[in-house]
Residue, then its C-alpha position, 0 to 999 in steps of 0.5 A: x143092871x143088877x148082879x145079885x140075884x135073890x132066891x125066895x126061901x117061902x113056898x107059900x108065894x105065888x107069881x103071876x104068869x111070867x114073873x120071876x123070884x130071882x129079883x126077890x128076897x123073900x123069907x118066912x111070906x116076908x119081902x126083905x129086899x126087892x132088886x129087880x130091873x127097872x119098870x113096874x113091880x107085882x109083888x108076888x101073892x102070899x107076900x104079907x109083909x114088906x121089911x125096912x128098907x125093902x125097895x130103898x136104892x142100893x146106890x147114890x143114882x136112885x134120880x137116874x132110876x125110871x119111876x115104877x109102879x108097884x102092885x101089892x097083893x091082896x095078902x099084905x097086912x104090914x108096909x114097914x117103916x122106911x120099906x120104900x124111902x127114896x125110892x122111884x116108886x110113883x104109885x100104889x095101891x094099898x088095900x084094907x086090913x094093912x098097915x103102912x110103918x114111920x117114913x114107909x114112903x119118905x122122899x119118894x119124889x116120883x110119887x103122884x098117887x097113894x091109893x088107900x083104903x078104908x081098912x088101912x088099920x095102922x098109920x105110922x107118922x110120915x109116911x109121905x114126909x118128902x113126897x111133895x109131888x103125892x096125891x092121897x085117894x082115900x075114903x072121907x073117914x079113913x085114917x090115911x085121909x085125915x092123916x093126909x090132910x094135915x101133912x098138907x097133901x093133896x087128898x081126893x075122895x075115893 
């Protein structure tokens, strides 16, 4: 549905069979914007940081979106502040030595379950603000449990 497509201008991504970068805005192992066609998003290999506003919508219709899973790779280190803020996203999986920025998922109201894992280095405060619908998996000691329980979310132990 979208016009505009971006080119990756790092050549140390890789994709997954089939995947494409026209949807990607990539620079420098940093995604700065993602505006693909609706349904579950792999975020390509190499990706180390999501910016601001990455998946935030580009339009007022952002309910008439169909909610989207989106696979981060194993290269991730930083989820910037606001990078997915009402967005559709409606699940993730985040995996150890990352950190998630301020309101990185604020008013994702299509998200039900945040994976997180012990290693989560950095925890910026609401994360989750909005996200009513969310269930928190994490380890007991981890900071994103803690941080989960006290902003009142479901929370399940990994």
């Amino acid at each position: 549905p979208y016009t505009t497509l971006f080119r990756s201008y790092s050549a140390n991504v890789l994709l997954p069979a089939g995947l494409t970068l026209q949807y990607f805005w990539i620079e420098n192992e940093t995604l700065k914007k993602y505006a693909g066609p609706e349904g579950d998003v792999i975020i390509p290999e190499g990706v180390s940081r999501i910016d601001d506003e990455a998946f935030a919508p580009f339009n007022a219709f952002v309910e008439e979106r169909q909610p989207f899973c989106v696979t981060l790779p194993a290269s991730l280190k930083k989820i910037e502040n606001h990078a997915f803020r009402s967005s559709r996203v409606s699940g993730f999986q985040v995996d150890d030595s990352s950190t998630v920025g301020e309101c990185a998922f604020e008013n994702c109201t299509a998200l039900k379950k945040a994976i997180a894992y012990k290693g989560v280095t950095g925890l910026g405060w609401n994360v989750f603000m909005g996200c009513k619908n969310c269930t928190v998996y994490a380890p007991s000691d981890s900071k994103i449990y803690i941080y989960a329980q006290k902003a009142k979310l479901k929370v399940e132990v990994l």
